[in-house]
ChimeraX commands (.cxc) that place a marker at each C-alpha (Angstrom):
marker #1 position 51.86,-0.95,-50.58 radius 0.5
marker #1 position 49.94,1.55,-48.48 radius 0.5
marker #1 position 48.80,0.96,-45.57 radius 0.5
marker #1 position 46.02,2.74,-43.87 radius 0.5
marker #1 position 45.62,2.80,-40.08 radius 0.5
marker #1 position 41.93,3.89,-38.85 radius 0.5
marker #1 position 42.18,5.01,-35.30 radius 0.5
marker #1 position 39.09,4.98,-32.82 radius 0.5
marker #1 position 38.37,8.12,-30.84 radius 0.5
marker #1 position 35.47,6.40,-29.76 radius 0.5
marker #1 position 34.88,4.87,-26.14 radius 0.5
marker #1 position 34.65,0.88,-25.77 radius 0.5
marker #1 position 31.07,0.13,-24.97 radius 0.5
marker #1 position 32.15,-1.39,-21.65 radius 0.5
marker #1 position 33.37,2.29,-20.94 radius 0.5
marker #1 position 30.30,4.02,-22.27 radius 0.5
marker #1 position 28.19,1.67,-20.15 radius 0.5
marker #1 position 30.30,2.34,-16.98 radius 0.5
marker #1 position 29.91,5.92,-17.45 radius 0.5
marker #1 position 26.57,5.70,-17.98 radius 0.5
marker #1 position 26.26,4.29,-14.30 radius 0.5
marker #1 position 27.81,6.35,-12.35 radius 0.5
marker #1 position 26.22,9.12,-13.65 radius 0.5
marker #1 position 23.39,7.47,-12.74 radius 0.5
marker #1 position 25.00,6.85,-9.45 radius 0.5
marker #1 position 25.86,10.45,-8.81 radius 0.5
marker #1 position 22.28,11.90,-9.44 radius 0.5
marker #1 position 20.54,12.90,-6.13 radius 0.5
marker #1 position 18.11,10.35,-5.67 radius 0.5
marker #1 position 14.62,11.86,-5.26 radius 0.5
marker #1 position 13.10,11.83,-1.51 radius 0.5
marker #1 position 11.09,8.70,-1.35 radius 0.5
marker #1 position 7.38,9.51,0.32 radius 0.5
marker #1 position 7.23,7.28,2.98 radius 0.5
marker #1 position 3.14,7.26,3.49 radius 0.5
marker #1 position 2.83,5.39,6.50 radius 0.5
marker #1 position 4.45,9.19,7.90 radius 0.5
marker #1 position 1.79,11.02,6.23 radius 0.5
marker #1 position -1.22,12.20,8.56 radius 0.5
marker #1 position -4.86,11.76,6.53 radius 0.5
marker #1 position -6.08,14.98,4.94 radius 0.5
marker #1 position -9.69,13.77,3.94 radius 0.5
marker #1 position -11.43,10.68,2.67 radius 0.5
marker #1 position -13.13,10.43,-0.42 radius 0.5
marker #1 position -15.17,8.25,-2.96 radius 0.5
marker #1 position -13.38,6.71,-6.12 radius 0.5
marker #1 position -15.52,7.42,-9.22 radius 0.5
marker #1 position -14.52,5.67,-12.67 radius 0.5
marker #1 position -16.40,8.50,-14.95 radius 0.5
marker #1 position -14.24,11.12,-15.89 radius 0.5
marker #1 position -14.74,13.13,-19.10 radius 0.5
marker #1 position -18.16,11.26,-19.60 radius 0.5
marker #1 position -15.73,8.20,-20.07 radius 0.5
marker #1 position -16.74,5.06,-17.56 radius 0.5
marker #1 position -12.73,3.72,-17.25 radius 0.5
marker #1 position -13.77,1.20,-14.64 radius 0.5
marker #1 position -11.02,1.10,-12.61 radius 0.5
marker #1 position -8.80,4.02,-11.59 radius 0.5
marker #1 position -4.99,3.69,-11.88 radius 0.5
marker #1 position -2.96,4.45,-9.05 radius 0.5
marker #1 position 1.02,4.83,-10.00 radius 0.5
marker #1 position 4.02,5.49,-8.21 radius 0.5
marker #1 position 4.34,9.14,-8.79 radius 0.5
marker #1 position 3.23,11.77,-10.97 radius 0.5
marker #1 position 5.81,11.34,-13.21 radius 0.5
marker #1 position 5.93,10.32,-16.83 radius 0.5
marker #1 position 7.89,7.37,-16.05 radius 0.5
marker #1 position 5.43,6.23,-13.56 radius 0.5
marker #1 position 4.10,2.90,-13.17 radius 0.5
marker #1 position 1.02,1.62,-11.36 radius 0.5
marker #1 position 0.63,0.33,-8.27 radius 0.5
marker #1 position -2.87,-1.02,-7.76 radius 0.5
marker #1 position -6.18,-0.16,-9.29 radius 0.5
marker #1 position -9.54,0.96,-7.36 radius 0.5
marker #1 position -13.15,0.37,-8.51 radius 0.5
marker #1 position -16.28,2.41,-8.10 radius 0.5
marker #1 position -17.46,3.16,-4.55 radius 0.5
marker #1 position -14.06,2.20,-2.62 radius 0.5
marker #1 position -13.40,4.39,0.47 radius 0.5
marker #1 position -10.06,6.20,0.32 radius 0.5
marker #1 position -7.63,8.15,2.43 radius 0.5
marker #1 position -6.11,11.38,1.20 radius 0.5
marker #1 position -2.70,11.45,2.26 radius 0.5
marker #1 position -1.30,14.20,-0.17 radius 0.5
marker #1 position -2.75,16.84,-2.41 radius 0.5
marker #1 position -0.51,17.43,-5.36 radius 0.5
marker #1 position -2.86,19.48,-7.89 radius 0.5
marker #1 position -3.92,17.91,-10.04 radius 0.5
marker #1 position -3.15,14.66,-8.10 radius 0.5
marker #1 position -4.26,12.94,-4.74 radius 0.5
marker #1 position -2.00,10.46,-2.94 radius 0.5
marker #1 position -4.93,8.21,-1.88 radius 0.5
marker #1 position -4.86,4.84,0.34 radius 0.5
marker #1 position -7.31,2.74,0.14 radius 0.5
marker #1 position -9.43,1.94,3.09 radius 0.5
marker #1 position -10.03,-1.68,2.78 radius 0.5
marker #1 position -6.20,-2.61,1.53 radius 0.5
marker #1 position -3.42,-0.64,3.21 radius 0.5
marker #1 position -1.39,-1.90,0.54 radius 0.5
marker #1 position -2.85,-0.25,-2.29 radius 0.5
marker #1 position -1.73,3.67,-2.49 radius 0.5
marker #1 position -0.80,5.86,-4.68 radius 0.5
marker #1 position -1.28,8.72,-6.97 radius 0.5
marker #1 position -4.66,9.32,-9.30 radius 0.5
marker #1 position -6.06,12.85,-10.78 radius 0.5
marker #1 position -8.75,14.61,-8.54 radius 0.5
marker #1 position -11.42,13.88,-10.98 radius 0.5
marker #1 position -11.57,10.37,-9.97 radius 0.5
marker #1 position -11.65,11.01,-6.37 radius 0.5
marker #1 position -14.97,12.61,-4.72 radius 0.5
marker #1 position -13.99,14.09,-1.22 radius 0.5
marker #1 position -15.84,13.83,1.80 radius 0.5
marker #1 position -16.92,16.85,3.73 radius 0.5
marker link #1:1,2 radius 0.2
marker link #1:2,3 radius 0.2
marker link #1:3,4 radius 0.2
marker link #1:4,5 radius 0.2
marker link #1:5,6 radius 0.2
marker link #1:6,7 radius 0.2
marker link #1:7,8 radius 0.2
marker link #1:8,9 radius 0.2
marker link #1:9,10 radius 0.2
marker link #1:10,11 radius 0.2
marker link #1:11,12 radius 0.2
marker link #1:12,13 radius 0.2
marker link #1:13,14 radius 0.2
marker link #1:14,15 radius 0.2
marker link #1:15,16 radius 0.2
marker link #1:16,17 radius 0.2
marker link #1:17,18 radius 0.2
marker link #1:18,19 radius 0.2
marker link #1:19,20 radius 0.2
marker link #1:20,21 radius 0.2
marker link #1:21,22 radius 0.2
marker link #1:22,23 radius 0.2
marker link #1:23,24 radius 0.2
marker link #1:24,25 radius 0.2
marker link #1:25,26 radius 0.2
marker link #1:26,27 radius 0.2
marker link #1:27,28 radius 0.2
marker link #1:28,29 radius 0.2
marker link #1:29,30 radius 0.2
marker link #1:30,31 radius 0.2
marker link #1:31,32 radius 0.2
marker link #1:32,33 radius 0.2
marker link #1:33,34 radius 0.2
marker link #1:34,35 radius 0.2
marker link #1:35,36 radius 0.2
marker link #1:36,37 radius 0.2
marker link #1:37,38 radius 0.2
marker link #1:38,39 radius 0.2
marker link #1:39,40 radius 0.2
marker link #1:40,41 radius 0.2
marker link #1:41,42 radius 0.2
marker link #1:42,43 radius 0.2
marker link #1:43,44 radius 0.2
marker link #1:44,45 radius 0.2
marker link #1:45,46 radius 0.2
marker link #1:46,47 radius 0.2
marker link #1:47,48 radius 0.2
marker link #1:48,49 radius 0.2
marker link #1:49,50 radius 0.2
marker link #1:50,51 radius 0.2
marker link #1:51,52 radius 0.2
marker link #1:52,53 radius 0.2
marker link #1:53,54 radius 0.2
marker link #1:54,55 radius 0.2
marker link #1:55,56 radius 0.2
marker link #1:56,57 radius 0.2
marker link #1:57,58 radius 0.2
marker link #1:58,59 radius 0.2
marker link #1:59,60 radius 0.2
marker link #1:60,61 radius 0.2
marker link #1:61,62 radius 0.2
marker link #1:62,63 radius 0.2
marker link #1:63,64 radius 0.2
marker link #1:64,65 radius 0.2
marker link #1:65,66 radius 0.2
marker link #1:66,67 radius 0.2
marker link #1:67,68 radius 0.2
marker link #1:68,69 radius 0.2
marker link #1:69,70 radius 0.2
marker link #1:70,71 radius 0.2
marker link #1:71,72 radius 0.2
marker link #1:72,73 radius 0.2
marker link #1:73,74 radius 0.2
marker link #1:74,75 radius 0.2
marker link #1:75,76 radius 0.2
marker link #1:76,77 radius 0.2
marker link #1:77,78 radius 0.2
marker link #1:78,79 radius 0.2
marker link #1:79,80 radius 0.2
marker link #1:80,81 radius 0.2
marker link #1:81,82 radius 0.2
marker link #1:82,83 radius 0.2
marker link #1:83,84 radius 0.2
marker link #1:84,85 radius 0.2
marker link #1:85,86 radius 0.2
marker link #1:86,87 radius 0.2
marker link #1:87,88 radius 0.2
marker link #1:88,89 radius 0.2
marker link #1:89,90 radius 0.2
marker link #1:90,91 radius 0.2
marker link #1:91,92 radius 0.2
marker link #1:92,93 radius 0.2
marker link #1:93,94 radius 0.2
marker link #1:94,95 radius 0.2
marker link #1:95,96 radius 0.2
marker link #1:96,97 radius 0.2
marker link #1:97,98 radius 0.2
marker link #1:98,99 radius 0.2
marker link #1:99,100 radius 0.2
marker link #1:100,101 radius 0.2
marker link #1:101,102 radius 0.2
marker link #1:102,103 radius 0.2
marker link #1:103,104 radius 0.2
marker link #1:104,105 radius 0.2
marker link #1:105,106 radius 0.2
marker link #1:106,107 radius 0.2
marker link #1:107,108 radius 0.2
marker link #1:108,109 radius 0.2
marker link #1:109,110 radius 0.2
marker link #1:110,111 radius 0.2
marker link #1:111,112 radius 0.2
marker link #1:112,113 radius 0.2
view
């Protein structure tokens, strides 16, 4: 009778998993912005046409980012704040709800001489 004995060079997923975290862990973590710090640049104007597109509401997210998510959402004609200019990005607040900031392309934002 022969016997065959298979032996795993692979990690446990428990250990995989671990590892996973603490490199995670380890990774500098990325300077939060804290805007309430930021002085105002400019105000501006949100538009919703951009590329002869009407999107109706303008996304603001998190960061610039590709794994951004959004924050809030302006409409045509709301007043905003310029906190940050991050070509091709503003870091806009709006006027009316100090709770909705965050990033949007220049496009959508007309500034305010």
């Amino acid at each position: 009778m022969v016997l065959l004995f298979f032996l795993s060079c692979g990690k446990s997923k428990d250990q995989t998993e671990d590892k996973k975290r603490v490199e995670k862990e380890s990774l500098p973590k990325k300077e939060e912005v804290k805007i309430e710090e930021l002085k105002i640049i400019g105000t501006g104007i949100i538009k919703t046409i951009a590329d002869g597109v009407d999107v109706q509401r303008v996304n603001l997210f998190n960061s610039t980012g590709s794994n951004r998510s959004i924050n809030c959402f302006l409409t045509k004609g709301e007043v905003v704040n310029i906190l940050r200019d991050e070509d091709p990005y503003y870091l806009v607040q709006s006027t009316s709800d100090k709770n909705c900031k965050g990033y949007c392309m220049k496009g959508f934002v007309i500034k305010k001489k």
